[in-house]
TIVO-2410 file (N, C-alpha, C; in nm, 3 decimals):
# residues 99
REC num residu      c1      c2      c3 atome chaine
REC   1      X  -5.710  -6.980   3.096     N      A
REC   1      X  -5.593  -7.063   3.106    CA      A
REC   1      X  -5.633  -7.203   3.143     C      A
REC   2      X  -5.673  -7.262   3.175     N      A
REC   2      X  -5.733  -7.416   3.217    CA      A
REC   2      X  -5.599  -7.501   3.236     C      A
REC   3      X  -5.640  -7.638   3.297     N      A
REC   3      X  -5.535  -7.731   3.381    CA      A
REC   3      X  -5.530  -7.793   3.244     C      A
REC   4      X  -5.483  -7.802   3.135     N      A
REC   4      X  -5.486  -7.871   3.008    CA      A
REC   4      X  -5.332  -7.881   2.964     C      A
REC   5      X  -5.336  -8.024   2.971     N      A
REC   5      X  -5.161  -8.075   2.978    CA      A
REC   5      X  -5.123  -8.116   3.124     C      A
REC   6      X  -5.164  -8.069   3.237     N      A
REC   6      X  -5.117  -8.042   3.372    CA      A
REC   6      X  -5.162  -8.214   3.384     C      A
REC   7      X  -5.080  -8.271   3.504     N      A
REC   7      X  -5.045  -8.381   3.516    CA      A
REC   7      X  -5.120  -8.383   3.671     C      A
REC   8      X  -5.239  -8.493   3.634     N      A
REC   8      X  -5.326  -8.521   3.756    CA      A
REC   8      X  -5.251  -8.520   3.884     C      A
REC   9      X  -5.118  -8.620   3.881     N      A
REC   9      X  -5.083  -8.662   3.999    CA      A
REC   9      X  -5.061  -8.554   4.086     C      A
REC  10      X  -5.012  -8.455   4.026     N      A
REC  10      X  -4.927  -8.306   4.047    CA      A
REC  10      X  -5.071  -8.218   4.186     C      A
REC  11      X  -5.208  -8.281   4.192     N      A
REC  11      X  -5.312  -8.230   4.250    CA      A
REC  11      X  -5.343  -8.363   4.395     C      A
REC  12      X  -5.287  -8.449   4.352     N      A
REC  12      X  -5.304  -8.542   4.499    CA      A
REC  12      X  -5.198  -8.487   4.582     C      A
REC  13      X  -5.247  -8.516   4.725     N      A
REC  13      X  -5.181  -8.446   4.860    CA      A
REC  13      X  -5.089  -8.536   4.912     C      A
REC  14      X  -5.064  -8.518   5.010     N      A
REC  14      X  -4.886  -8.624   5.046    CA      A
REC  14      X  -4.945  -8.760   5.111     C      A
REC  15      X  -4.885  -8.888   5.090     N      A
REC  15      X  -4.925  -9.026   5.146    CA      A
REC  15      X  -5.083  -9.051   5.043     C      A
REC  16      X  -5.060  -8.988   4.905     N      A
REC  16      X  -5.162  -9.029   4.820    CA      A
REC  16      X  -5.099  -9.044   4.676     C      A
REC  17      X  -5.210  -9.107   4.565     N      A
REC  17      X  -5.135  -9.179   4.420    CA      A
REC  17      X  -5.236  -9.125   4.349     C      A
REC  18      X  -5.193  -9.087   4.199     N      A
REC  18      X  -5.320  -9.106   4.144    CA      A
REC  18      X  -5.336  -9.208   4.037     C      A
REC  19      X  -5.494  -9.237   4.046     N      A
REC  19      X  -5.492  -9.377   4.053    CA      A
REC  19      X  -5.536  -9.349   3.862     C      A
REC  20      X  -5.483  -9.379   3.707     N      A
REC  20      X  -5.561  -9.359   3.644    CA      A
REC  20      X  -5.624  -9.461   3.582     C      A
REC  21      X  -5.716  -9.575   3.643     N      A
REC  21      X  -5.797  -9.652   3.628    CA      A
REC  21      X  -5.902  -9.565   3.674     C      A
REC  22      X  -5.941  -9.521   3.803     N      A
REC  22      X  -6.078  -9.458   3.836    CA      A
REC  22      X  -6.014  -9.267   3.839     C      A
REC  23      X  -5.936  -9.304   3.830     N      A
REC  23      X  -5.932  -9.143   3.789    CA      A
REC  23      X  -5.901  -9.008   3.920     C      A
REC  24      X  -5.872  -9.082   4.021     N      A
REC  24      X  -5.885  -9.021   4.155    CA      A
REC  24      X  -5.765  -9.062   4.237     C      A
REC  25      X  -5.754  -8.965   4.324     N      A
REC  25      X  -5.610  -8.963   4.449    CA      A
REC  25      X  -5.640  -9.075   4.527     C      A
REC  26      X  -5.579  -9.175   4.554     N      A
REC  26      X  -5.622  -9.268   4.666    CA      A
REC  26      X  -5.461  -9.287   4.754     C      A
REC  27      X  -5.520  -9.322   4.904     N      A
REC  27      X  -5.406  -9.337   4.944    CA      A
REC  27      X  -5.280  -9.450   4.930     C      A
REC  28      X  -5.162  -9.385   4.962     N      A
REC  28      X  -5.078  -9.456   4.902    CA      A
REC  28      X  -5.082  -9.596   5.026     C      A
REC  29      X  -5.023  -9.658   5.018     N      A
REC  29      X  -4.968  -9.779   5.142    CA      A
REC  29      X  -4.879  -9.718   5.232     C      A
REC  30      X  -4.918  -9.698   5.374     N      A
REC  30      X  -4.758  -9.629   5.458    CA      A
REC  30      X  -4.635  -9.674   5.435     C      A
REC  31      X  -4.629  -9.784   5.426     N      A
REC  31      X  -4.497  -9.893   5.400    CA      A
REC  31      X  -4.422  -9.857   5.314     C      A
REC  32      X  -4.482  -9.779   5.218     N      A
REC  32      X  -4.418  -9.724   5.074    CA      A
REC  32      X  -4.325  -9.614   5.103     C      A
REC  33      X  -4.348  -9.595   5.216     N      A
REC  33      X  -4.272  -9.413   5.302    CA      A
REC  33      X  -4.200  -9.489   5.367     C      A
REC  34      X  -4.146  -9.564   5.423     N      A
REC  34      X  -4.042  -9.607   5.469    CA      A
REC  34      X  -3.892  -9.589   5.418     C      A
REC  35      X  -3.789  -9.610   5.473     N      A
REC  35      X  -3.655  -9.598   5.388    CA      A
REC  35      X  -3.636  -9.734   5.432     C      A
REC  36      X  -3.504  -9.765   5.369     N      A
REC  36      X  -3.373  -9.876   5.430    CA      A
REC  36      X  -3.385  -9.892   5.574     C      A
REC  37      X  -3.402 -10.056   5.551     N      A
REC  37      X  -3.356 -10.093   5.715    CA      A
REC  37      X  -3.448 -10.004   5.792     C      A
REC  38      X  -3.591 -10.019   5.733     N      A
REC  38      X  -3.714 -10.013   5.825    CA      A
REC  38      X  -3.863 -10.077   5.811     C      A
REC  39      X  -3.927 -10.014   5.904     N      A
REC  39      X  -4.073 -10.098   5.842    CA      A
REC  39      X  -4.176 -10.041   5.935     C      A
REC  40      X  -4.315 -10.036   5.847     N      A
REC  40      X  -4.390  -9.970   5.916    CA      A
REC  40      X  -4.478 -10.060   6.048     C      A
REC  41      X  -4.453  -9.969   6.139     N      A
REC  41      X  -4.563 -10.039   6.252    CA      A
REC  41      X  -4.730 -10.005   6.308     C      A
REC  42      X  -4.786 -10.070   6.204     N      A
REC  42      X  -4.952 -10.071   6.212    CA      A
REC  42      X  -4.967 -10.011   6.362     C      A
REC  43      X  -4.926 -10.034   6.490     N      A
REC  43      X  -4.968  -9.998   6.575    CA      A
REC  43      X  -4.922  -9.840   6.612     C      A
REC  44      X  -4.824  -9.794   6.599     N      A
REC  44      X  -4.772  -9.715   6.596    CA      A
REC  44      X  -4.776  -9.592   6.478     C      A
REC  45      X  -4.825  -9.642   6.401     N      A
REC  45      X  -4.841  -9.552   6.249    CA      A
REC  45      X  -4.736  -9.507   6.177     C      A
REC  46      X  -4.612  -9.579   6.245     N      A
REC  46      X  -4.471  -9.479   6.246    CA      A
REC  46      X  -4.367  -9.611   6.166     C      A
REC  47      X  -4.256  -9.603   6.100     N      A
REC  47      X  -4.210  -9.642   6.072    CA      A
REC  47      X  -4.063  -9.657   6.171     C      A
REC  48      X  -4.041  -9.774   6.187     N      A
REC  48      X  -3.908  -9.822   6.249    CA      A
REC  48      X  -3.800  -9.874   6.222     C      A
REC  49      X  -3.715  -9.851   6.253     N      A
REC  49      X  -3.562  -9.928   6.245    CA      A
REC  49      X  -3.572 -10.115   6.257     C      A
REC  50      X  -3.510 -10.180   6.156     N      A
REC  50      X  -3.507 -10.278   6.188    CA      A
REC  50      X  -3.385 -10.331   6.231     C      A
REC  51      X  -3.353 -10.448   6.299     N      A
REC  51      X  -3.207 -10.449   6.374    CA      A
REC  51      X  -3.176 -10.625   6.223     C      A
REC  52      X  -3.101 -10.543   6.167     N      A
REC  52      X  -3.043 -10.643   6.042    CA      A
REC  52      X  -2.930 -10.785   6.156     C      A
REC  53      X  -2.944 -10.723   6.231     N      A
REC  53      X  -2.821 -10.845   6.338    CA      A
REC  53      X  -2.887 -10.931   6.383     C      A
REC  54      X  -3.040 -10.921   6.397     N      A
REC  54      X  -3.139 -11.014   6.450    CA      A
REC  54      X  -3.164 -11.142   6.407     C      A
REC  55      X  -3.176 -11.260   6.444     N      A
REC  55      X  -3.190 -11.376   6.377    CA      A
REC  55      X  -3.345 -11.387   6.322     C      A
REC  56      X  -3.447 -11.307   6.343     N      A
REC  56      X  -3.563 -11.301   6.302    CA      A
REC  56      X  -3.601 -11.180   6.240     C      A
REC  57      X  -3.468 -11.085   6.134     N      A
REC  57      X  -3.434 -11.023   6.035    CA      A
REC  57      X  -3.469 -11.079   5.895     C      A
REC  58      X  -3.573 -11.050   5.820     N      A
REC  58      X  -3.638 -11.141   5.727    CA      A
REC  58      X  -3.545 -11.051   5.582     C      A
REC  59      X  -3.477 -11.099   5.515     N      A
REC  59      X  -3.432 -11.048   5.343    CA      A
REC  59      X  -3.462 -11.150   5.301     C      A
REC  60      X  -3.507 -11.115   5.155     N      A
REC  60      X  -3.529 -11.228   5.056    CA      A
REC  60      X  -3.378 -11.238   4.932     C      A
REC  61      X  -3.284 -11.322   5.029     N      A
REC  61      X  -3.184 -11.331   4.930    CA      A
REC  61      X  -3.168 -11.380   4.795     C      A
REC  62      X  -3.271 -11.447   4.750     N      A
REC  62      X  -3.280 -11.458   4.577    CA      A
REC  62      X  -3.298 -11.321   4.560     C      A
REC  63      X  -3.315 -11.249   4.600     N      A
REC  63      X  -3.324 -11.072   4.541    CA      A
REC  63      X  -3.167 -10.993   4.526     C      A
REC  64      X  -3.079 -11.088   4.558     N      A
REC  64      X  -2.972 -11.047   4.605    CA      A
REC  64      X  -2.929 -10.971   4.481     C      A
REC  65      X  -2.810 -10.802   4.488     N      A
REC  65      X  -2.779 -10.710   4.401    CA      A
REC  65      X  -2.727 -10.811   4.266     C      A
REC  66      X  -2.686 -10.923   4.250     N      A
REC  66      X  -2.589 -10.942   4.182    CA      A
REC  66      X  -2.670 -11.111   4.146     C      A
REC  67      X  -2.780 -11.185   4.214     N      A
REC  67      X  -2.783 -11.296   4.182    CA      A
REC  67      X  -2.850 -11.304   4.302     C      A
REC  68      X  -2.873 -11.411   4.364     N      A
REC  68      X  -2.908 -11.482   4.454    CA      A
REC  68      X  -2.839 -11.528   4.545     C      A
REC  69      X  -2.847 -11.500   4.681     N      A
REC  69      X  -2.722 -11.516   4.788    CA      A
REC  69      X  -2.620 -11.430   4.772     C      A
REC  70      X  -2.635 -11.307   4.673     N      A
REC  70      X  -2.518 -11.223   4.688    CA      A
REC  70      X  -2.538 -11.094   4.769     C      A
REC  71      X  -2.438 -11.028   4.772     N      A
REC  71      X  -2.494 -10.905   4.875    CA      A
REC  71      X  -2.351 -10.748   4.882     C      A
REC  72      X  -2.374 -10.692   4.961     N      A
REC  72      X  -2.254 -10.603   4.898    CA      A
REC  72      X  -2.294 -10.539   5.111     C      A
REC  73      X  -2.376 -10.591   5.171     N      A
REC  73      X  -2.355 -10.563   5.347    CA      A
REC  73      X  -2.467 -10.668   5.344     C      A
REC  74      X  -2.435 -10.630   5.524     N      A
REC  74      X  -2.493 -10.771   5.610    CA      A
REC  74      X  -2.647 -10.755   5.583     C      A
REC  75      X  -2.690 -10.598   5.557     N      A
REC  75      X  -2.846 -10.615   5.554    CA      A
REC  75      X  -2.897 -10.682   5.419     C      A
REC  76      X  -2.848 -10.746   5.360     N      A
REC  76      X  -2.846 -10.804   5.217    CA      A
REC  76      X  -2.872 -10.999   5.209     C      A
REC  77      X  -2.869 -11.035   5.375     N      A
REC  77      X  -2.836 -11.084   5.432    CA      A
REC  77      X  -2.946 -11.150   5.499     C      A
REC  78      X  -3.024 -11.254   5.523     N      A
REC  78      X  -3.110 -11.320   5.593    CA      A
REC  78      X  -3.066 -11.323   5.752     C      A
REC  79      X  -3.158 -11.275   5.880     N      A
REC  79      X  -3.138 -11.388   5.978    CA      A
REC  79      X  -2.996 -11.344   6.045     C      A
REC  80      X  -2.896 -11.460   6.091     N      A
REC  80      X  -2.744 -11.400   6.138    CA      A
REC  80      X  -2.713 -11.415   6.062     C      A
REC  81      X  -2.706 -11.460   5.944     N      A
REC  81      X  -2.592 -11.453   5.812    CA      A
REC  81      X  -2.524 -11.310   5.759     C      A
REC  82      X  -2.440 -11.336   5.770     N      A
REC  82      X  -2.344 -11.210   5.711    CA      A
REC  82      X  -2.236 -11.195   5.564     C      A
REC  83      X  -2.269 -11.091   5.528     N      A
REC  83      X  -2.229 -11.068   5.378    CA      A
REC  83      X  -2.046 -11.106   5.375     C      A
REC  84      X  -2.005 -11.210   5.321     N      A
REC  84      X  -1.845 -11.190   5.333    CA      A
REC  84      X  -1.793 -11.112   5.210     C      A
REC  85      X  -1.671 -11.077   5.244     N      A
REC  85      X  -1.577 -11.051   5.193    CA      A
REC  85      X  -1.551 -11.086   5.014     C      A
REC  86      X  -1.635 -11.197   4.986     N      A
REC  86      X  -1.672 -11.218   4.837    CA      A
REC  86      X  -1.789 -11.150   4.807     C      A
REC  87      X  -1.877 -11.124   4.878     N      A
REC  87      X  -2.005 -11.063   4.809    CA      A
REC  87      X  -2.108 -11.154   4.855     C      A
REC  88      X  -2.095 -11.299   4.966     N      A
REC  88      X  -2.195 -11.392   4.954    CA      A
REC  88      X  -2.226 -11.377   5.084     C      A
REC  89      X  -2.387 -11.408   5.073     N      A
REC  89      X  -2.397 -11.425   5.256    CA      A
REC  89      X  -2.371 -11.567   5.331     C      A
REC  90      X  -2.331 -11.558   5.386     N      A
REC  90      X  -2.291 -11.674   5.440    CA      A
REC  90      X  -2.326 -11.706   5.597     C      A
REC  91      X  -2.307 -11.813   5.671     N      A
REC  91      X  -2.351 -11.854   5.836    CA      A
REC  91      X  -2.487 -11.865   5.810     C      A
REC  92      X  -2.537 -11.968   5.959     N      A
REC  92      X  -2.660 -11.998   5.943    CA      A
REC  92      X  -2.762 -11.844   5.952     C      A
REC  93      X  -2.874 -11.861   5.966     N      A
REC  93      X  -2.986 -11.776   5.933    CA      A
REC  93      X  -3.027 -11.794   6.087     C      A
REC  94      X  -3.051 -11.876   6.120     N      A
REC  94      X  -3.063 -11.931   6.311    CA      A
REC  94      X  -3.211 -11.865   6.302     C      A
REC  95      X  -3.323 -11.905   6.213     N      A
REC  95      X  -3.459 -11.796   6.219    CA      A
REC  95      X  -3.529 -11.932   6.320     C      A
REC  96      X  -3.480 -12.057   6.383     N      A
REC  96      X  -3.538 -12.091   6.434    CA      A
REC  96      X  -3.593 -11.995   6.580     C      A
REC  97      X  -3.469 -11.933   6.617     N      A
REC  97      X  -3.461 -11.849   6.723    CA      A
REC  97      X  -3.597 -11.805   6.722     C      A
REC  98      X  -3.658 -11.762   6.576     N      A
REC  98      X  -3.810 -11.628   6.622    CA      A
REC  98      X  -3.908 -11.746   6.630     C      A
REC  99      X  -3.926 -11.864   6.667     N      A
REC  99      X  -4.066 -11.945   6.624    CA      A
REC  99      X  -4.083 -11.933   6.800     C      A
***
């Protein structure tokens, strides 16, 4: 019966890719295991909650769902700016706060 057809990736183990340039499982990036409204902490190995209310809350709003500066919630949202009621984020960003 042989692995013929069987799909390499299907043999790498969990927090790994397979890579088919060299042909082998390598690990994935932790960061990639994260969900929504988190991020991984190098020191910790663990992934965390980020607080979207924070003025040193980093989104890249040209990414926004719909355009640029648009958003559909506050985590969509740079900084203190908050998503209104049209879809836009709006208020300052106040990221001077994190320097």
């Amino acid at each position: 019966m042989g692995n013929s057809g069987s799909n390499p990736s299907s043999f790498c183990g969990p927090h790994t890719q397979f890579d088919d340039s060299t042909q082998k499982c390598i690990g994935a990036t932790p960061s990639t295991f994260c969900g929504p409204h988190t991020q991984f902490d190098d020191s910790t190995q663990k992934c965390t909650l980020i607080d979207v209310n924070s003025p040193c809350y980093v989104y890249d709003e040209l990414k926004g769902p719909n355009g640029p500066n648009t958003c559909t919630d506050d985590s969509q949202c740079a900084g203190e700016r908050r998503c209104s009621a049209y879809g836009y984020c709006e208020g300052d960003a106040n990221s001077d706060k994190c320097k």
